[in-house]
ZAMARGU-4260 file (C-alpha; in steps of 0.2 Angstrom, whole numbers, plus 5000, padded with zeros to 4 digits):
<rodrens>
0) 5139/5229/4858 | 5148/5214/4868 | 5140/5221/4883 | 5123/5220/4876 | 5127/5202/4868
5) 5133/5197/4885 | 5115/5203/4894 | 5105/5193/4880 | 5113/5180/4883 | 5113/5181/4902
10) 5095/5182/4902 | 5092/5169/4890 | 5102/5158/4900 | 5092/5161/4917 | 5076/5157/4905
15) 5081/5142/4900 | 5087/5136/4918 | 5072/5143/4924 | 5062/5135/4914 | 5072/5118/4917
20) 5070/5120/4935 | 5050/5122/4932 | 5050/5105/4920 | 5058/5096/4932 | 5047/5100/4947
25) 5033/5096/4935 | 5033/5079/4937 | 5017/5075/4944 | 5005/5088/4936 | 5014/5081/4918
30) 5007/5064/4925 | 4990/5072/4929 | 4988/5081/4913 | 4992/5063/4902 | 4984/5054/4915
35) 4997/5040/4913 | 5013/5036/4928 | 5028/5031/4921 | 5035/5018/4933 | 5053/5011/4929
40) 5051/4993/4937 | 5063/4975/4938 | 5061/4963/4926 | 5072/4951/4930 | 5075/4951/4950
45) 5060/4938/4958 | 5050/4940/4966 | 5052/4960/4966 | 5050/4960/4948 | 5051/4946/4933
50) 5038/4940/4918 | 5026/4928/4924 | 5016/4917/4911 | 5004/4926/4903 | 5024/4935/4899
55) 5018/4951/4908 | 5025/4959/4922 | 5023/4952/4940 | 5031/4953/4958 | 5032/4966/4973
60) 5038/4980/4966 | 5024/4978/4948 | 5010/4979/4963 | 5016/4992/4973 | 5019/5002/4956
65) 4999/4998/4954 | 4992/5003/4971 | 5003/5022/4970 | 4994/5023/4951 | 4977/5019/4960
70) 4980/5030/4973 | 4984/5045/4962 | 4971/5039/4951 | 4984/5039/4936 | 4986/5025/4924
75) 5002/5015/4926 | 5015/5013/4914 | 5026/4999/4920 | 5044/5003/4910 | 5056/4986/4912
80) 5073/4991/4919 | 5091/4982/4923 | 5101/4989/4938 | 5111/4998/4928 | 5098/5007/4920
85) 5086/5012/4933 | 5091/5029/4938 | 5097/5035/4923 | 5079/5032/4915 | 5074/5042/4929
90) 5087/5057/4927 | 5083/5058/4909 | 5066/5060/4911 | 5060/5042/4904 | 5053/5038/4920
95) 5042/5048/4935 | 5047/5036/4947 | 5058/5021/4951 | 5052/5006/4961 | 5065/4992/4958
100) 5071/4986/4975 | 5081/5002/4975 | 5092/5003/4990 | 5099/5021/4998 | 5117/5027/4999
105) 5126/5042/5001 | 5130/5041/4981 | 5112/5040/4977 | 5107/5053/4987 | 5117/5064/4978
110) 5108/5060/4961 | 5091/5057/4967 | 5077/5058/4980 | 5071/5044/4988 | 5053/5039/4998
115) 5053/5031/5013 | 5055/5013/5012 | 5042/5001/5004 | 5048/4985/5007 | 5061/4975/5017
120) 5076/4970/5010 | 5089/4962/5023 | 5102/4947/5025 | 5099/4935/5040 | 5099/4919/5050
125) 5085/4910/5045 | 5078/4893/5051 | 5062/4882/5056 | 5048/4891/5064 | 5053/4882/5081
130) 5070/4884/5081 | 5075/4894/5099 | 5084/4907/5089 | 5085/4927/5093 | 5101/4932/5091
135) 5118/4929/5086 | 5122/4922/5103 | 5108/4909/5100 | 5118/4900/5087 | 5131/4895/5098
140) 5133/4878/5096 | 5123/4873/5081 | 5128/4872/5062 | 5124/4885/5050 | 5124/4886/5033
145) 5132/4901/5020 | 5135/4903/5001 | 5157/4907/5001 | 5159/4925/5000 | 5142/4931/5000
150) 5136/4948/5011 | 5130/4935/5024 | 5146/4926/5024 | 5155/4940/5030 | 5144/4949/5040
155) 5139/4931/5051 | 5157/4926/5051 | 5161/4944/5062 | 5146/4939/5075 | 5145/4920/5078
160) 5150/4914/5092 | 5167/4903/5093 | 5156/4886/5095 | 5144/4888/5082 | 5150/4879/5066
165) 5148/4891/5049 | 5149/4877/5034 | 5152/4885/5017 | 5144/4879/5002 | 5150/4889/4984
170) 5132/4893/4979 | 5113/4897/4985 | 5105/4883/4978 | 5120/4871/4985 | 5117/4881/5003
175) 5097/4879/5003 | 5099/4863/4997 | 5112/4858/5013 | 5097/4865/5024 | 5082/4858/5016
180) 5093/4839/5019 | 5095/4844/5037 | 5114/4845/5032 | 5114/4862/5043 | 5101/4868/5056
185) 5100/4887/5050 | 5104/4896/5034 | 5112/4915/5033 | 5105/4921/5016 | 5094/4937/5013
190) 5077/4937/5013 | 5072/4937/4994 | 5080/4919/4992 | 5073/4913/5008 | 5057/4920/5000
195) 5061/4909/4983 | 5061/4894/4995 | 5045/4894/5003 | 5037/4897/4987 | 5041/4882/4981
200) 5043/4870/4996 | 5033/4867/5013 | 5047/4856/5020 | 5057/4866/5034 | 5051/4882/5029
205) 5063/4897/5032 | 5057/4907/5047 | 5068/4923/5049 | 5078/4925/5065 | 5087/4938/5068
210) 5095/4950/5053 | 5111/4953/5049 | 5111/4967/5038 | 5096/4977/5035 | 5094/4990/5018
215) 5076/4991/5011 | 5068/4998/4999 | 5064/5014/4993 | 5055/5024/4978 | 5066/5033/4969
220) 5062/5053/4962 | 5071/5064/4953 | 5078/5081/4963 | 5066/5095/4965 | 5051/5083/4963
225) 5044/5089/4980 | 5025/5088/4976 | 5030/5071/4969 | 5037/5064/4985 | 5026/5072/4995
230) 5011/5062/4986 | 5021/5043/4985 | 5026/5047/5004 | 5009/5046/5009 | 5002/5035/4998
235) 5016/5021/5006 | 5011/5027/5023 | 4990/5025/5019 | 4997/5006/5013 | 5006/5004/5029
240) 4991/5009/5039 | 4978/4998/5028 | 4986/4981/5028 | 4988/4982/5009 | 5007/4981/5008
245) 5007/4968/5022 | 4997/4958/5009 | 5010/4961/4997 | 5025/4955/5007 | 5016/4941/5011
250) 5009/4935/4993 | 5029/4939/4986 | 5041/4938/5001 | 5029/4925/5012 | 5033/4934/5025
255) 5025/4951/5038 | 5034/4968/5034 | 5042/4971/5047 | 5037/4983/5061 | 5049/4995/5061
260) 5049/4996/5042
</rodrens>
């Protein structure tokens, strides 16, 4: 009687896992069937993602959530995330993918899959478009600008050269502020807030240099979701070959992706 009880049980456990494993890995036909790509997208992280004035959704990632839709000829749900959020609406099955400037780690990889990357995201030296600058070295003997205690702060401090002078300031704004005055020659920031700048100012425009510390961008798809992958991987790689996501960095991050993105 147990015995029996144990067998039903057994198989009705493989079913159910089975069957788990076969929802899970169904992503994209589920898409195809509805005909609608749920994207789980930033809503508050310019200029990858925020609410522009007509209040709907607008920034790298939104267009880059648009061009995989059209690609896979799939109407595009764009679902509003936090950091927080974004992968668990993705391991719960409220999202098909995520595109929210999602960076990789070894912690992440353990939960989810990821595309190859989409867009650059980096800290740097940055400065005017004429500025002799390549490398750390080249900073030698000039003024440089960083916000205390930032990524960049910490990372430039370990590389500059003795005579190059690193003035702190205790905020972005305060930093980009010193540089745009001619307080500093060069800036150590990431690329999204040297992106901010240029959008809004021509004067001394911020040129990138040399980086710092590079981690782009990546889609993010749940585990087993192989056909899935397979379909946003080349889609990326047709937008790479095309131009099209080089018109995207440049409309949102006024800047080229970068060649060995």
């Amino acid at each position: 009687m147990h015995k029996r009880l144990f067998l039903k049980t057994l198989v009705a456990t493989s079913l159910l896992a089975g069957g788990i494993g076969l929802a899970q890995a169904d992503a994209l036909a589920s898409a195809e069937k509805s005909g609608t790509l749920r994207v789980a997208v930033p809503q508050d992280f310019p200029p990858f993602g925020t609410v522009g004035p007509d209040l709907k959704p607008r920034g790298y990632d939104i267009d880059v959530a648009n061009l995989i839709g059209r690609e896979l000829k799939l109407k595009v749900e764009l679902i509003p995330v936090t950091s927080t959020n974004r992968i668990p609406y993705l391991t719960t099955g409220k999202a098909d993918l995520v595109i929210s400037s999602l960076g990789k780690n070894p912690d992440r990889e353990k939960v989810i899959d990821f595309s190859v990357a989409y867009a650059p995201f980096f800290n740097g030296v940055f400065g005017p478009g004429d500025a002799a600058v390549k490398s750390a070295a080249d900073t030698a003997g000039k003024v440089v600008g960083v916000t205390r205690g930032s990524v960049e702060d910490l990372e430039f401090s370990k590389i500059a050269p003795a005579s190059a002078t690193i003035k702190r300031f205790e905020d972005n704004n305060a930093t980009i502020s010193a540089y745009l005055s001619g307080q500093v020659q060069l800036v150590a920031t990431g690329n999204v807030v040297a992106a901010a700048v240029n959008e809004r100012t021509k004067i001394r425009r911020l040129d990138t240099k040399f980086l710092i510390k590079n981690s782009p961008c990546y889609v993010g798809i749940n585990k087993g979701e192989a056909a899935l992958l397979t379909k946003v991987n080349a889609v990326i790689a047709k937008l790479k070959a095309n131009g099209e996501l080089n018109q995207v960095a440049q409309r949102w991050l006024q800047a080229p992706l970068p060649a060995d993105l």
